[in-house]
Backbone bond lengths (Angstrom), bond angles and torsions (degrees), N, CA, C in turn:
res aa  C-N    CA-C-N  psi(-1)  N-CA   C-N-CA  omega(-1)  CA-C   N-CA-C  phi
1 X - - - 1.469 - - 1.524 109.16 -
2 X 1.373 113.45 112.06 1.574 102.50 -168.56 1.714 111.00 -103.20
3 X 1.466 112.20 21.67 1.445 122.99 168.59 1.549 113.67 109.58
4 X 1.335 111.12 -20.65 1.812 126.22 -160.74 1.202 89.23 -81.64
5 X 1.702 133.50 161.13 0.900 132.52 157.46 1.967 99.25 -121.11
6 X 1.753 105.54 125.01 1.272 124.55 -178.92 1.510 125.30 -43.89
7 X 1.120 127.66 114.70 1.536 126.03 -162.01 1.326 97.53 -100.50
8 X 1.245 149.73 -36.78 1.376 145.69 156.55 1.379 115.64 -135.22
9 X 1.522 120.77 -173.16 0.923 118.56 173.70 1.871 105.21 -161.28
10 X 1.318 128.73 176.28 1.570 128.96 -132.52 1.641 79.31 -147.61
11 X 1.347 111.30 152.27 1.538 135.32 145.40 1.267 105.39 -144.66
12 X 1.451 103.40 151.71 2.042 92.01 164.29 1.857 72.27 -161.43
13 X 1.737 87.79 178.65 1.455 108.12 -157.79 1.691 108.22 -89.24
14 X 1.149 134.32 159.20 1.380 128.23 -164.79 1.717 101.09 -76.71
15 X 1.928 105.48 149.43 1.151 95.31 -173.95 1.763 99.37 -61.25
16 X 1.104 123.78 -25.19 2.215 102.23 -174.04 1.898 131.35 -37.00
17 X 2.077 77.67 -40.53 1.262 111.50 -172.23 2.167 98.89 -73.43
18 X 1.060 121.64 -66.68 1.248 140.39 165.21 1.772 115.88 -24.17
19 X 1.295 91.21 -58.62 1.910 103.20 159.25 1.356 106.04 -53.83
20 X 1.228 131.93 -70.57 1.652 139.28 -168.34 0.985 114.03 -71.13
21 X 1.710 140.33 11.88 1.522 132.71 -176.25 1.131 87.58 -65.29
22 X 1.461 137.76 -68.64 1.658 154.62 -87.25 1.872 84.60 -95.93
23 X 1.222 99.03 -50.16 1.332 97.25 -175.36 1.737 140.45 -82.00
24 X 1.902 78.27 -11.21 1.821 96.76 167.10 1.500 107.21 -92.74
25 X 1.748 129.96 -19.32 1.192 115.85 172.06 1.662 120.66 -83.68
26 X 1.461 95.13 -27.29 1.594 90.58 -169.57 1.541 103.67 -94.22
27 X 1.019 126.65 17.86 1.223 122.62 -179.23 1.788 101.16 -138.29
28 X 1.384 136.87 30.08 1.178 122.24 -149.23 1.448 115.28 -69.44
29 X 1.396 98.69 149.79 1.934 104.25 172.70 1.273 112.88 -66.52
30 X 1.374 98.99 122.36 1.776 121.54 -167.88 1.626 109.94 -91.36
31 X 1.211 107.91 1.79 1.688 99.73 173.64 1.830 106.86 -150.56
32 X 1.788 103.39 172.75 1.840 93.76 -166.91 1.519 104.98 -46.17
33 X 1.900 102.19 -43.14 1.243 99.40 -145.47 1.767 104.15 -76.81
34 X 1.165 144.40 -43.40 1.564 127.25 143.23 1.379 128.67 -7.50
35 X 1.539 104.89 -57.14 1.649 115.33 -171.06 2.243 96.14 -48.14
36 X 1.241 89.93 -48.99 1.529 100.07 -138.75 1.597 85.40 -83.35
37 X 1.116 114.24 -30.75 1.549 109.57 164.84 1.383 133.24 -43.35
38 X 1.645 97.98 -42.06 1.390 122.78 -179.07 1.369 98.68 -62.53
39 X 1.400 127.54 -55.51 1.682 147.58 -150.55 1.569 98.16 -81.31
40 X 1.198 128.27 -22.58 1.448 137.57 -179.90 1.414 110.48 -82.38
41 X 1.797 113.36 -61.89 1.343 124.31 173.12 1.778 106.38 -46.57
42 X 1.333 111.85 -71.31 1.784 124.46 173.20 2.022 93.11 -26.69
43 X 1.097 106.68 -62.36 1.736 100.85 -157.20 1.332 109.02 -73.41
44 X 1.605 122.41 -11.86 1.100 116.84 -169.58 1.827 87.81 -91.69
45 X 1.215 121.98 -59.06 1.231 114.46 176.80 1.741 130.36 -17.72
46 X 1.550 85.37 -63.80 1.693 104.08 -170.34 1.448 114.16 -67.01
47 X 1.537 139.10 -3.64 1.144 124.19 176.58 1.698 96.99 -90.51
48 X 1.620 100.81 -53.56 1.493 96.95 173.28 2.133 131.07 -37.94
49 X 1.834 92.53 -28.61 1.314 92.72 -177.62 1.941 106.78 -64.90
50 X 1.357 99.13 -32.10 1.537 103.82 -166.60 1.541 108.55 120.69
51 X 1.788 115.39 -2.50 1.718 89.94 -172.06 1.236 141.29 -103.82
52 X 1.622 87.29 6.86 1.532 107.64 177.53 1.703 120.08 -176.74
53 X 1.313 122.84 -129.77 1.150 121.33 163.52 1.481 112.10 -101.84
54 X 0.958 119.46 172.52 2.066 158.83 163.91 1.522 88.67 -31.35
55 X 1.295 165.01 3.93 1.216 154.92 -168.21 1.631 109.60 -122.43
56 X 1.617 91.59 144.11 1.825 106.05 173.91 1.456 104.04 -137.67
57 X 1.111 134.12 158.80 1.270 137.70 171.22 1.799 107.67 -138.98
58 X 1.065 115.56 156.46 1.593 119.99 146.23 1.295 119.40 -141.06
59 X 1.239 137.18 159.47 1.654 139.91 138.14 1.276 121.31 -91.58
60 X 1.128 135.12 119.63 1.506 173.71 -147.67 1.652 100.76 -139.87
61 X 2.009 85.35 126.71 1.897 103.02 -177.51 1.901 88.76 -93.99
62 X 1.648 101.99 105.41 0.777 122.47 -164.28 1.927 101.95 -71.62
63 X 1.302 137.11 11.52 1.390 138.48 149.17 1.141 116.61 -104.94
64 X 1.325 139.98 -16.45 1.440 137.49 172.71 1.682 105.57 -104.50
65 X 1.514 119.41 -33.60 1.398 99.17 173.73 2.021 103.42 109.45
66 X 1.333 97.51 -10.32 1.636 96.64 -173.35 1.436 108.66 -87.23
67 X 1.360 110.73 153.18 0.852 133.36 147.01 1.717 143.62 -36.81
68 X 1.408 128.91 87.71 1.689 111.64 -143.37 1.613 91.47 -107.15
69 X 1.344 121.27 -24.75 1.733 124.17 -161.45 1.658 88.64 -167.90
70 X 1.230 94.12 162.47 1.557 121.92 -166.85 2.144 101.69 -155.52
71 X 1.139 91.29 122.01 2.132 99.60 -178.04 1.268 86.87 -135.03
72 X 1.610 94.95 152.86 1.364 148.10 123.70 0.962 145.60 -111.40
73 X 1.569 133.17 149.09 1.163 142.68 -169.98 1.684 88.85 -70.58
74 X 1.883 120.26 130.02 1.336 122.98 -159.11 1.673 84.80 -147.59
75 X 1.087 122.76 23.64 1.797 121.66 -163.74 1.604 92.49 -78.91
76 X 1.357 137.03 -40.49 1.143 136.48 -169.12 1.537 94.85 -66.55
77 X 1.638 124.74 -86.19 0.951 144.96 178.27 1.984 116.27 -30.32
78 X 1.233 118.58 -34.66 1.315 122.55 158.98 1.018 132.48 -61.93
79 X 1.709 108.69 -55.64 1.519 124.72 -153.05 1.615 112.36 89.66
80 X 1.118 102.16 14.67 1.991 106.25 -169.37 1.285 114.01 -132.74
81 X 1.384 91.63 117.27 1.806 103.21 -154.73 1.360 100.24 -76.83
82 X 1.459 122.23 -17.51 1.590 131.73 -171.89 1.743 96.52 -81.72
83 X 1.494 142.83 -25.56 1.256 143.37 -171.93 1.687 113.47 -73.20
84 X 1.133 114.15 54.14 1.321 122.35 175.84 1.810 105.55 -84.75
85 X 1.398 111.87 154.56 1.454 118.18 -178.69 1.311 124.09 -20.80
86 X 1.649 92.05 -46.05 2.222 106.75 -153.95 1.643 72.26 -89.64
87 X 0.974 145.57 -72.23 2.036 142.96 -132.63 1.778 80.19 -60.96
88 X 1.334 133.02 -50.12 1.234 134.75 -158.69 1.597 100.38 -62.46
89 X 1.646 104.76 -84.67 1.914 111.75 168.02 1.726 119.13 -16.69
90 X 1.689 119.49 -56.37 0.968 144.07 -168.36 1.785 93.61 -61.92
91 X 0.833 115.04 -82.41 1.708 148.79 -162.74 1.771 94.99 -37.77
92 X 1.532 109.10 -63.72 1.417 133.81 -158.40 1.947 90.33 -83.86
93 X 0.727 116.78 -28.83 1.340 125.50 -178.83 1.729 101.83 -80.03
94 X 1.056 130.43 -64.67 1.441 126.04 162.97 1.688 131.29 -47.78
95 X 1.395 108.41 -27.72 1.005 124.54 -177.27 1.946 109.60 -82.05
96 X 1.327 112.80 -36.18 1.354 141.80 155.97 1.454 108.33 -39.10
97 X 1.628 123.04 -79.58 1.023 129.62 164.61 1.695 123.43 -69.12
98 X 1.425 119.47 -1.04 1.390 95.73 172.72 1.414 130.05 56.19
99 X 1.591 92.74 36.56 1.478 103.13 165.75 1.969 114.09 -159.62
100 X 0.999 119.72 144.08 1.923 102.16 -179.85 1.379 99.49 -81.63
101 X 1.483 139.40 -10.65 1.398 121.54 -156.70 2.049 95.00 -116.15
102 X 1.154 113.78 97.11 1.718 110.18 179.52 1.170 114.52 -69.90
103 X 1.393 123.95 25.74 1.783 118.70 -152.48 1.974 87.27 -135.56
104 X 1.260 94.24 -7.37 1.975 95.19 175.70 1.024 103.44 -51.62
105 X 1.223 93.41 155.58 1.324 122.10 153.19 1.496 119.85 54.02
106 X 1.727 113.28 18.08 1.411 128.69 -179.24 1.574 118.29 79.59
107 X 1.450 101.73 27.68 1.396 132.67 -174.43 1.893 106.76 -67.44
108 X 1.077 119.16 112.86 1.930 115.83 172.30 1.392 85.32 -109.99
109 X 1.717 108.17 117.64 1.646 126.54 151.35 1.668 92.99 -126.55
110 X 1.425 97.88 153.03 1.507 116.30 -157.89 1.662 82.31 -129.74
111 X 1.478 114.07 122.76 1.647 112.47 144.77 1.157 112.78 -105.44
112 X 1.818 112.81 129.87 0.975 144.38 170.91 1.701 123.15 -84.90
113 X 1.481 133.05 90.17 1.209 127.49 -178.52 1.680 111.67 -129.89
114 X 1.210 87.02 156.63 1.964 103.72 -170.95 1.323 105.24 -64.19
115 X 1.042 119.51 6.51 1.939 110.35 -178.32 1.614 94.76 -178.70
116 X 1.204 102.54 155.57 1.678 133.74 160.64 1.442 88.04 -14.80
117 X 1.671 123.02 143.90 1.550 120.25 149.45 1.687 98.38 -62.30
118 X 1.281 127.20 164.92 1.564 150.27 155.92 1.451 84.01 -74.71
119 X 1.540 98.09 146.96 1.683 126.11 168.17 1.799 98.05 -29.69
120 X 1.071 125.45 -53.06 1.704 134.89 -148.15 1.859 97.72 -72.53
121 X 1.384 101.82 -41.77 1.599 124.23 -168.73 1.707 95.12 -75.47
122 X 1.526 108.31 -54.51 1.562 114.30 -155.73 2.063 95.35 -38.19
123 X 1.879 98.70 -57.54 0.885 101.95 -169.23 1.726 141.32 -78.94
124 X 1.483 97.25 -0.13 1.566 135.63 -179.77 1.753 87.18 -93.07
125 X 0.892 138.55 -9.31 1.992 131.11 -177.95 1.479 90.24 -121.63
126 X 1.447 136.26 -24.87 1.366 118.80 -179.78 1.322 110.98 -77.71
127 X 1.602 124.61 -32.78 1.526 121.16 179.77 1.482 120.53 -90.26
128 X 1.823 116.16 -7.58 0.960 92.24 -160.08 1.549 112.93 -101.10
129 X 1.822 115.32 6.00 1.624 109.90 150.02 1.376 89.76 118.48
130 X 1.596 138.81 -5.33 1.302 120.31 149.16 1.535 127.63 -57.48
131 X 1.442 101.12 132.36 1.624 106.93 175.62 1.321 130.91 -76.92
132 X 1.760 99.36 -12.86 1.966 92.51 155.73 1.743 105.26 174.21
133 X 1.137 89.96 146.62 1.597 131.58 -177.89 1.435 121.05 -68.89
134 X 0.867 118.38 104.34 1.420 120.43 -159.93 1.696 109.40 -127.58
135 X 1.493 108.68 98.14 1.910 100.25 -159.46 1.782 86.77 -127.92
136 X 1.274 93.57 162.78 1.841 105.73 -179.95 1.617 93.56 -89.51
137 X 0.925 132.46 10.77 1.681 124.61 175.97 1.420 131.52 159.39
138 X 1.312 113.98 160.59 1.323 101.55 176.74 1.384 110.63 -146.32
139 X 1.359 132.76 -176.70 1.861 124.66 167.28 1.891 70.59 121.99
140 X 1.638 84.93 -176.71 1.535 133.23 179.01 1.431 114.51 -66.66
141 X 1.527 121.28 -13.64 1.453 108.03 -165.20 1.867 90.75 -84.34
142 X 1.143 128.06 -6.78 1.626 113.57 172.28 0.973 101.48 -56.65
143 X 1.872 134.48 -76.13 1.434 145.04 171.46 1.232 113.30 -10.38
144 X 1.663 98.15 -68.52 1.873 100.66 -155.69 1.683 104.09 -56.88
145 X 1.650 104.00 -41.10 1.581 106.86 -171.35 1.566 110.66 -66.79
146 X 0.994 137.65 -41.08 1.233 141.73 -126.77 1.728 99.00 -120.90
147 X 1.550 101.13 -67.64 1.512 105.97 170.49 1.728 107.69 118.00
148 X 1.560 98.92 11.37 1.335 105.33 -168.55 1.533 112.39 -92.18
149 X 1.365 143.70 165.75 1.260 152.13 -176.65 1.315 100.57 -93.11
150 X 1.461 129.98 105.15 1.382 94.38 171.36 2.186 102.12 -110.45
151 X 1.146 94.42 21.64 1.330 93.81 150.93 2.102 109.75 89.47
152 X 1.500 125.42 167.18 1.225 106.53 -166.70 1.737 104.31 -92.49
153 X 0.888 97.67 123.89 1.293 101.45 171.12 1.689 137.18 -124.97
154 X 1.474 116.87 140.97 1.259 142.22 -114.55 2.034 87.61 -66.92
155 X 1.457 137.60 129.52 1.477 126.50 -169.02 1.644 117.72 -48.72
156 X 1.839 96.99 -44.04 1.642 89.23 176.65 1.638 99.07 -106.76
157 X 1.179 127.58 75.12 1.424 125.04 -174.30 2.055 91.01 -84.48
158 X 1.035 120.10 -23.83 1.915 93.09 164.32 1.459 106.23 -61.38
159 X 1.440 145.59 -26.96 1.060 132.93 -112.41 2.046 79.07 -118.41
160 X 1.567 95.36 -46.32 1.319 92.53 177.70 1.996 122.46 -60.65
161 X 1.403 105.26 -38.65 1.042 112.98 142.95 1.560 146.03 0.93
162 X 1.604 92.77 -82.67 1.037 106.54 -179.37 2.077 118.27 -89.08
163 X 1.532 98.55 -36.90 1.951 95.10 144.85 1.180 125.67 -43.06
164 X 1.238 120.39 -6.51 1.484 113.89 179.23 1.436 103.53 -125.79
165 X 1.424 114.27 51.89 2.013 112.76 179.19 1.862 100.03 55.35
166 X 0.687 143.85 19.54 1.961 123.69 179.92 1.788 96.45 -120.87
167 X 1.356 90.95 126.54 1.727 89.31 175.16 1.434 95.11 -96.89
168 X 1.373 105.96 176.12 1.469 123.70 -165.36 1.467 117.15 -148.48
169 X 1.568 118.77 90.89 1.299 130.18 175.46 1.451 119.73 -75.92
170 X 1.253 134.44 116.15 1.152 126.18 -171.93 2.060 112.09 -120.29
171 X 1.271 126.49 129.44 1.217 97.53 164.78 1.953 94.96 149.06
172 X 1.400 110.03 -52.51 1.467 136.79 -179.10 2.115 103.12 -15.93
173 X 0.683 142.57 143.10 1.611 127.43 143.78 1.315 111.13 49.30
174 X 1.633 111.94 31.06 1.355 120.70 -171.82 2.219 113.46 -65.23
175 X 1.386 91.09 -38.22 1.653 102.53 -169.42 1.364 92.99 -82.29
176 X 1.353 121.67 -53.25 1.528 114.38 176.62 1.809 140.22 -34.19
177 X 1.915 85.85 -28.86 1.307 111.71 -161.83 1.760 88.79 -85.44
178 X 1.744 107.65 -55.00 1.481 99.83 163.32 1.234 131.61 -30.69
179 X 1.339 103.29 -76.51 1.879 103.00 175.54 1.780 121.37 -37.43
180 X 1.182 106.88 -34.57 1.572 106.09 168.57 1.467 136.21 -60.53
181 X 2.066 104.47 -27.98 0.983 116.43 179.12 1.565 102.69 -100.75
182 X 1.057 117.06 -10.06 1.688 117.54 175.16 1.352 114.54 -53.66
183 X 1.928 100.53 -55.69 1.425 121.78 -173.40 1.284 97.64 -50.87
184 X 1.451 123.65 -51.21 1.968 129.49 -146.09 1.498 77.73 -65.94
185 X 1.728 116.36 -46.09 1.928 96.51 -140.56 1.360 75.47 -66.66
186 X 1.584 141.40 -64.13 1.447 136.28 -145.65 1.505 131.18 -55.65
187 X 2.098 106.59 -4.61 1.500 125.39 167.13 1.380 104.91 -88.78
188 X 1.623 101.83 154.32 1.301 103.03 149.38 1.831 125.22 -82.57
189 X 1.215 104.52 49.79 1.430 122.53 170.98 1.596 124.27 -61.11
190 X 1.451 146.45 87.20 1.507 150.21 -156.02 1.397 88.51 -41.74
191 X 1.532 118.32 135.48 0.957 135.54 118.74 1.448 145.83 -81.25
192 X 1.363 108.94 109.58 1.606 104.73 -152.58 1.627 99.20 -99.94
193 X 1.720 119.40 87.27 0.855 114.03 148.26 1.675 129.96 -103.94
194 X 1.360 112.11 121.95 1.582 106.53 -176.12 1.295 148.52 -86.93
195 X 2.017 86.79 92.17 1.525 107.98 -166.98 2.143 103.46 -147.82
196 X 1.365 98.62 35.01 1.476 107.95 -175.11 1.687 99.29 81.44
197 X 1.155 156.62 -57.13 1.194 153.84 170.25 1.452 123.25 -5.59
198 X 1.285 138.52 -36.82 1.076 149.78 -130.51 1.572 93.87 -146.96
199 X 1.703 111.04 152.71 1.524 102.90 -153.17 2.102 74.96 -98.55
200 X 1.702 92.58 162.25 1.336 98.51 175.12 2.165 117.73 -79.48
């Protein structure tokens, strides 16, 4: 603590990810199972790069099919335990459009991510105005593999979801999404959960 108190602070996406937009926008994946392919390949990448965890996200203008934002989990690479895949996709995606609410103006953007949001995400995708969630899976096998918290979450949390306009596809690139978290649990890759566990 060097006495200052922090007036903002910055994330942006790793240069690997930054190199590879060009070819995920101008070419975008035209169906779930592409999308989530993309979001699988991205998560498998990014733990190996070093910048965070096993997670990718995007938002997709769910009538044209484009590409609007692209995340990764960047919590290592930041220092910001809040920079998980979806806060990144979500965030960079608003910032894109120049607005916090993606659901204006009769707006359908779809985030696409490799697993369940974490408790922090669930509720960072319920306010931020996408009309639906589209993940290759959900349950305990993230945890058991990986070792990560992803926190308590609500029993019928599709249900809340979907009371609030966001549909919820579940199922897409489900084994794929496994194998990604198999690899993470089978590295010695940090898991930064904050409860002493995780190296400083």
């Amino acid at each position: 603590m060097t006495g200052e108190i922090a007036t903002d602070f910055t994330a942006s996406l790793p240069p690997w990810l930054v190199d590879d937009l060009d070819r995920i926008t101008t070419e975008p994946p035209a169906t779930t199972e592409a999308r989530i392919a993309v979001v699988n390949r991205l998560a498998d990448r990014n733990w190996r790069e070093g910048n965070g965890g096993p997670f990718a996200a995007m938002v997709v203008d769910a009538a044209s099919g484009a590409v609007v934002s692209v995340g990764v989990n960047v919590v290592l690479q930041s220092n910001l335990s809040a920079m998980h895949a979806e806060m990144m996709a979500l965030s960079l995606a608003q910032q894109a459009l120049g607005r916090w609410d993606l659901g204006a103006h009769g707006a359908e953007y779809e985030l696409v991510v490799n697993w369940r949001p974490c408790v922090m995400c669930y509720g960072a995708t319920m306010w931020s105005g996408v009309r639906a969630l589209t993940i290759a899976g959900e349950g305990a096998e993230v945890e058991r593999l990986t070792g990560f918290d992803e926190g308590p979450m609500p029993p019928d949390w599709k249900g809340e979801f979907e009371r609030r306009g966001i549909r919820v596809s579940v199922g897409v690139g489900h084994d794929d999404a496994l194998e990604v978290f198999r690899a993470f649990g089978a590295s010695d890759a940090v898991v930064y959960n904050a409860r002493g566990s995780s190296e400083g």
